[in-house]
C-alpha positions as CSV (number, residue, x, y, z in Angstrom):
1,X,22.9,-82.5,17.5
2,X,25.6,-80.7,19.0
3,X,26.0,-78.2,15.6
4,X,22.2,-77.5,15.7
5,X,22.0,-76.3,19.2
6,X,25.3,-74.3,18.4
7,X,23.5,-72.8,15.4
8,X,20.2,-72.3,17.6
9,X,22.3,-69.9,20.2
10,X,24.3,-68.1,17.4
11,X,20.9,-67.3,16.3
12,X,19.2,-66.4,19.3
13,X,22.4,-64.3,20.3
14,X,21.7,-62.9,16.8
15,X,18.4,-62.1,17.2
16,X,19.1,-60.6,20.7
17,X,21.8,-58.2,19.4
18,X,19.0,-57.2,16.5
19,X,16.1,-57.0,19.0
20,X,18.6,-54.2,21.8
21,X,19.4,-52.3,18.6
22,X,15.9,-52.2,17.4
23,X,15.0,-51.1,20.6
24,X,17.9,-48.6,21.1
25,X,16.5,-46.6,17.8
26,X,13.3,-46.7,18.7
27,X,14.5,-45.3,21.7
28,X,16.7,-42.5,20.0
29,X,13.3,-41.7,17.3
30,X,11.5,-41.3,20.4
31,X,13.4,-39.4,22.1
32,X,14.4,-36.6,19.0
33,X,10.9,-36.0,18.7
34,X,10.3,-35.3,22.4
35,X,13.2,-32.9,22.8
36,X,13.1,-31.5,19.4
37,X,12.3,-27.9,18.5
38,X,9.4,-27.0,17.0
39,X,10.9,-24.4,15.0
40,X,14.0,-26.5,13.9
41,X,14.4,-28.2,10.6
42,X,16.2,-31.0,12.0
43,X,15.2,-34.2,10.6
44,X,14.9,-38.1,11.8
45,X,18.5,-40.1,11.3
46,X,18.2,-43.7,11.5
47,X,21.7,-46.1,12.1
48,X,19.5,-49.8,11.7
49,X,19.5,-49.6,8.0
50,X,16.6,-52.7,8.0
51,X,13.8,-51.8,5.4
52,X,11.6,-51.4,8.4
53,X,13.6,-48.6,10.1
54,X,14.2,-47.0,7.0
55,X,10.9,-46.4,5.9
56,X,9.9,-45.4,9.6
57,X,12.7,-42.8,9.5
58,X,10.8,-41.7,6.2
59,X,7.2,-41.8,7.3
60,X,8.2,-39.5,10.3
61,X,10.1,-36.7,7.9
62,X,7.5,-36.5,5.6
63,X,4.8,-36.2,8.7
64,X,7.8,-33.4,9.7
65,X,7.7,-31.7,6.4
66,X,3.8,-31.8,6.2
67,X,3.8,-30.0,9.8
68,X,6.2,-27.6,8.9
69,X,4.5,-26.5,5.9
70,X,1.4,-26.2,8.2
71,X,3.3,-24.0,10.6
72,X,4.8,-21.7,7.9
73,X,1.8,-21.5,6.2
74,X,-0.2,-20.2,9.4
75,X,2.6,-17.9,10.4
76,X,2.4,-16.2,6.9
77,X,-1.2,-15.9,8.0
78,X,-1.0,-14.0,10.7
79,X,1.5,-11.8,9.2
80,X,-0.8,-11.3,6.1
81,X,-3.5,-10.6,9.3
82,X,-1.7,-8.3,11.1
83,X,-0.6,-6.3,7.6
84,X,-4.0,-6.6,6.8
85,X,-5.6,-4.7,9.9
86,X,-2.9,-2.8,10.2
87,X,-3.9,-1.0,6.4
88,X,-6.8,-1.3,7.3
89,X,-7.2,0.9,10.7
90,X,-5.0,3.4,8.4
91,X,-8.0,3.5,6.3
92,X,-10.2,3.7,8.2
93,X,-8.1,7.1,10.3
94,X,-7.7,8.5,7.0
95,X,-11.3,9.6,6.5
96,X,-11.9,10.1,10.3
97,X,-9.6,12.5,10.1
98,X,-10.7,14.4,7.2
99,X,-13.9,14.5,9.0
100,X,-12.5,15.7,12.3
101,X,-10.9,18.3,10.5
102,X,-14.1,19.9,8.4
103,X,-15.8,19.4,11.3
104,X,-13.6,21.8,13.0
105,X,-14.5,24.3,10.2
106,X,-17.8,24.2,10.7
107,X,-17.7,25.2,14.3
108,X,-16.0,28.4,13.4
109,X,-16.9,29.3,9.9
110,X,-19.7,31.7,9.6
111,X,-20.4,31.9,6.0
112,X,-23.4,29.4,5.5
113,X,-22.1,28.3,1.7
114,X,-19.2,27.5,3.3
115,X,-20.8,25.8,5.9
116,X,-22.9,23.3,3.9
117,X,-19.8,22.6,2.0
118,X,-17.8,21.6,4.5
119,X,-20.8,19.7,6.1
120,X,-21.1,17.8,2.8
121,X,-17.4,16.7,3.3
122,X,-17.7,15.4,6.8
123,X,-20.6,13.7,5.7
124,X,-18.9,12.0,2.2
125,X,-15.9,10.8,4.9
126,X,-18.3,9.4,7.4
127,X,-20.1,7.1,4.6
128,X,-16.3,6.3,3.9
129,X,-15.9,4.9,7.2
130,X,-19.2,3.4,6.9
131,X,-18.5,1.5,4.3
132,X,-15.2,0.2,5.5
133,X,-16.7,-1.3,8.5
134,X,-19.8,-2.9,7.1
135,X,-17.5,-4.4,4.4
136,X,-15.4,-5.9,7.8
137,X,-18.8,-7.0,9.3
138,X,-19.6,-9.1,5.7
139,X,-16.0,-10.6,5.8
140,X,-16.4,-11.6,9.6
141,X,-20.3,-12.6,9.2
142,X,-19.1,-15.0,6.4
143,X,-16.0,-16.7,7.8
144,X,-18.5,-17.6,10.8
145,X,-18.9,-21.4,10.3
146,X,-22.5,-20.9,12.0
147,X,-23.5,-18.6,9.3
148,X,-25.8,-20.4,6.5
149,X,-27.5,-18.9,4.0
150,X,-31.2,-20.4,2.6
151,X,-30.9,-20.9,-1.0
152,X,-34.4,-20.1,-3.4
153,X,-35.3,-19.8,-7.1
154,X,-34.4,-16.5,-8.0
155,X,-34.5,-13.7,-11.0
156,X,-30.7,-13.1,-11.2
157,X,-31.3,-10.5,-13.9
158,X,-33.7,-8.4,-11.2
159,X,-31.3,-8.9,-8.9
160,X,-28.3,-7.6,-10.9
161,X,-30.2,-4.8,-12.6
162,X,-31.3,-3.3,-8.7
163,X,-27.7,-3.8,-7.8
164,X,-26.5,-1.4,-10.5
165,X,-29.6,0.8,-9.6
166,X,-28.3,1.6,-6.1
167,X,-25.3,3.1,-7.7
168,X,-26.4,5.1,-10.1
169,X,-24.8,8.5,-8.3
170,X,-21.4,6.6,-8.5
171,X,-22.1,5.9,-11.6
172,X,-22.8,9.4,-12.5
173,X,-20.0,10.8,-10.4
174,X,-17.5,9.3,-13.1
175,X,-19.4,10.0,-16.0
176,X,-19.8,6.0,-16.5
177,X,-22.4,4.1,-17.9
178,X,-21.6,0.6,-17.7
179,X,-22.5,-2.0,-20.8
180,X,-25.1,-4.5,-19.9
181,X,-26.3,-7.1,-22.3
182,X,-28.9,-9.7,-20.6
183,X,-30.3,-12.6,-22.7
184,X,-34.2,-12.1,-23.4
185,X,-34.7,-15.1,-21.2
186,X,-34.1,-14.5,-17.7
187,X,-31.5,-16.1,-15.6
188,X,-33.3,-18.2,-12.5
189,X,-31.1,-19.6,-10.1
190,X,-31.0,-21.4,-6.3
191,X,-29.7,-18.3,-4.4
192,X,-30.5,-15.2,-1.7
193,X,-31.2,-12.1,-2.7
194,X,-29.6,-9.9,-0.1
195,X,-26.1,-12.4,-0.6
196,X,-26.5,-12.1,-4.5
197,X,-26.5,-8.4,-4.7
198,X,-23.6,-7.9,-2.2
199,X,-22.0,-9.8,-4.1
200,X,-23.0,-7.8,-7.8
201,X,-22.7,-4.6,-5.8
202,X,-19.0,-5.3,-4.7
203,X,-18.2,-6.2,-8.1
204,X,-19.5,-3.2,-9.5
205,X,-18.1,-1.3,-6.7
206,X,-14.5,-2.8,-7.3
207,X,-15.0,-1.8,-11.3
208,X,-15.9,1.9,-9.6
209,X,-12.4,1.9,-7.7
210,X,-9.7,0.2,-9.4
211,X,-11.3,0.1,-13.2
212,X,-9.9,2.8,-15.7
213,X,-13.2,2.7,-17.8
214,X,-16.9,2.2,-17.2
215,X,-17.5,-1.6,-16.6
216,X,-18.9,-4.2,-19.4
217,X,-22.0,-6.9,-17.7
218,X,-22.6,-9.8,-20.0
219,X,-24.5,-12.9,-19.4
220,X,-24.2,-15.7,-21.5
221,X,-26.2,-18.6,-20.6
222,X,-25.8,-19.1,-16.8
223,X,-22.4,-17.0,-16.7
224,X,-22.5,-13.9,-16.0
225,X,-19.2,-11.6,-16.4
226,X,-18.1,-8.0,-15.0
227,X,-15.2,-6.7,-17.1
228,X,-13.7,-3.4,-16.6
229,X,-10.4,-2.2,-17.5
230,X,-7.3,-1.7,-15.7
231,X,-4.4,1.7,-15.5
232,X,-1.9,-0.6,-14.8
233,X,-2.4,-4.2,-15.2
234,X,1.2,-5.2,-14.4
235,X,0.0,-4.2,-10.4
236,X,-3.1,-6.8,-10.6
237,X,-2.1,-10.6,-9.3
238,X,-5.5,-12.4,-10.4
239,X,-4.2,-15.4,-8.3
240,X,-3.8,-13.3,-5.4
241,X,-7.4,-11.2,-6.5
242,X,-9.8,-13.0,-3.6
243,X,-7.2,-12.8,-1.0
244,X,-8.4,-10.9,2.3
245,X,-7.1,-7.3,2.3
246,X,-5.4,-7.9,-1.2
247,X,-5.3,-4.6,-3.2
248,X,-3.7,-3.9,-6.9
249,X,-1.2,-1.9,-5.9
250,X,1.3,-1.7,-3.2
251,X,0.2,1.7,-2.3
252,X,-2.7,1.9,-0.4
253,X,-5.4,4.4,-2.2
254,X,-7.5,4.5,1.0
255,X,-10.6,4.0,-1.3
256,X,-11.5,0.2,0.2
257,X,-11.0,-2.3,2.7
258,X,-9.1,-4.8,0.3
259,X,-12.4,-7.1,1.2
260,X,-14.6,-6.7,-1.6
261,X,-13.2,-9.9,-3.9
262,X,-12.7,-11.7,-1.0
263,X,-16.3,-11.3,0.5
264,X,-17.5,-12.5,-3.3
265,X,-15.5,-15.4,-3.2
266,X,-17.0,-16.8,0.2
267,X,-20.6,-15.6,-0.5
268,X,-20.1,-17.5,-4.2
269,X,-18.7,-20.4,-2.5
270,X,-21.6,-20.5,-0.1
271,X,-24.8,-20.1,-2.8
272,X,-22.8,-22.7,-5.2
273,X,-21.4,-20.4,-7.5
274,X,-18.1,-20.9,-9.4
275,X,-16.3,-17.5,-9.7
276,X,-13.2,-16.8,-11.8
277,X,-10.9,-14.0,-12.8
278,X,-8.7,-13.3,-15.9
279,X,-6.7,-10.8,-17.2
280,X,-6.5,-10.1,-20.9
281,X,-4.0,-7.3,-21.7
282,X,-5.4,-4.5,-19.7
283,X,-8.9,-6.1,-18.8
284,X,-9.9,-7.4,-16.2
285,X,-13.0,-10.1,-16.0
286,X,-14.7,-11.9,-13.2
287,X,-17.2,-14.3,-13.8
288,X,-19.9,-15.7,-12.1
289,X,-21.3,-19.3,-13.2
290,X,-25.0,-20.0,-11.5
291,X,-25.8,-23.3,-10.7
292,X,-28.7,-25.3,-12.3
């Protein structure tokens, strides 16, 4: 009897000594995470090596890691952001100035040839500027979580063949004429019409800028494919292609916003369209794949 009761207290002595350690790292867990930076990449330490603490100590780093990931990742964001804008506001000088400056020809140039040319220019700058800010407007009216677009049967093939229409002058201006071949049946598909052609005109637009030949449509089936080719395909990142502000090159041409891909990508996503890009060599495709 005597052994038993002796056994009893070296086990509740035992079990005392396990419960104040227990709670003396809980203590310590609790207490690194209150004071610990935010920024630091200090990481949980545990001294009771039970299979309970242990795994604790490893639930908490991973939940660390995940949250520091989260952190970088959003920092890199805002940086990205704030490169972004800050190209972009030089882009959107750049022609502002042009047109300050003809502008200030006009007022004091008295030949009337002259005149209209230089009036031509401020006007070719001001549709620059335009253009940059109702491509801003698209990205900022797409990234709205309020902003839904009503789906309906409709004629890609009109669609796409309008879209190509309203830039015939461009077009002309490079002394392109893109390759379309359209299948005899026409493509119908759940869509908008205004979101669809933003969407072909951007492409086309994007072929216009960065392409090095006069673009190649195709549709095959319920794909349909721009393809254009490239000056310098090693500049092109086609992971990176529907990134916000992402251009080809490192130097900025002043020619777009860097929003065009990216504004196809969200108005893709939000009519249930799968788009994809490739690079073969020195071309360049992006497809579109319509839904049933």
């Amino acid at each position: 009897m005597e052994i038993a009761v002796a056994l009893l207290a070296v086990a509740v002595v035992a079990l005392t000594v396990q419960l104040v350690r227990s709670e003396r790292e809980l203590r310590a867990i609790a207490r690194f995470l209150v004071d610990r930076d935010t920024q630091s990449n200090a990481r949980v330490t545990v001294s009771v090596h039970t299979r309970g603490f242990v795994r604790l100590g490893q639930a908490v780093n991973r939940q660390l890691d995940r949250h520091q990931g989260e952190r970088i990742a959003a920092e890199e964001g805002k940086r990205d952001l704030r490169r972004g804008l800050t190209y972009l506001s030089h882009d959107i000088r750049t022609p502002l100035a042009g047109a300050q400056g003809y502008a200030q020809l006009v007022a004091v140039e008295e030949d009337e040839a002259l005149r209209a040319r230089y009036l031509d220019v401020v006007g070719r700058r001001l549709d620059d500027v335009a253009s940059l800010l109702d491509q801003l407007y698209a990205y900022a009216q797409v990234q709205d979580p309020d902003h839904r677009i009503e789906r309906e049967p409709v004629n890609v093939n009109d669609v796409l063949a309008e879209s190509l229409a309203s830039l015939y002058t461009a077009f002309k201006e490079r002394g392109w004429t893109p390759s379309i071949e359209l299948e005899n049946e026409p493509l119908v598909a759940p869509s908008d019409v205004d979101a669809l052609a933003r969407i072909f005109r951007n492409l086309a637009v994007n072929a216009l800028r960065y392409g090095s030949d006069a673009p190649s449509i195709v549709q095959s089936g319920r794909t349909v494919a721009f393809s254009n080719r490239v000056a310098n395909p090693q500049d092109v990142n086609v992971e990176r292609l529907f990134e916000r502000f992402y251009q080809g090159s490192a130097a900025r041409t002043g020619e777009g916003s860097g929003l065009g891909l990216a504004i196809v990508e969200q108005l893709a996503k939000a009519l249930g369209i799968t788009v994809s890009a490739r690079l073969d060599g020195d071309v360049l495709s992006i497809a579109l794949a319509f839904p049933e």
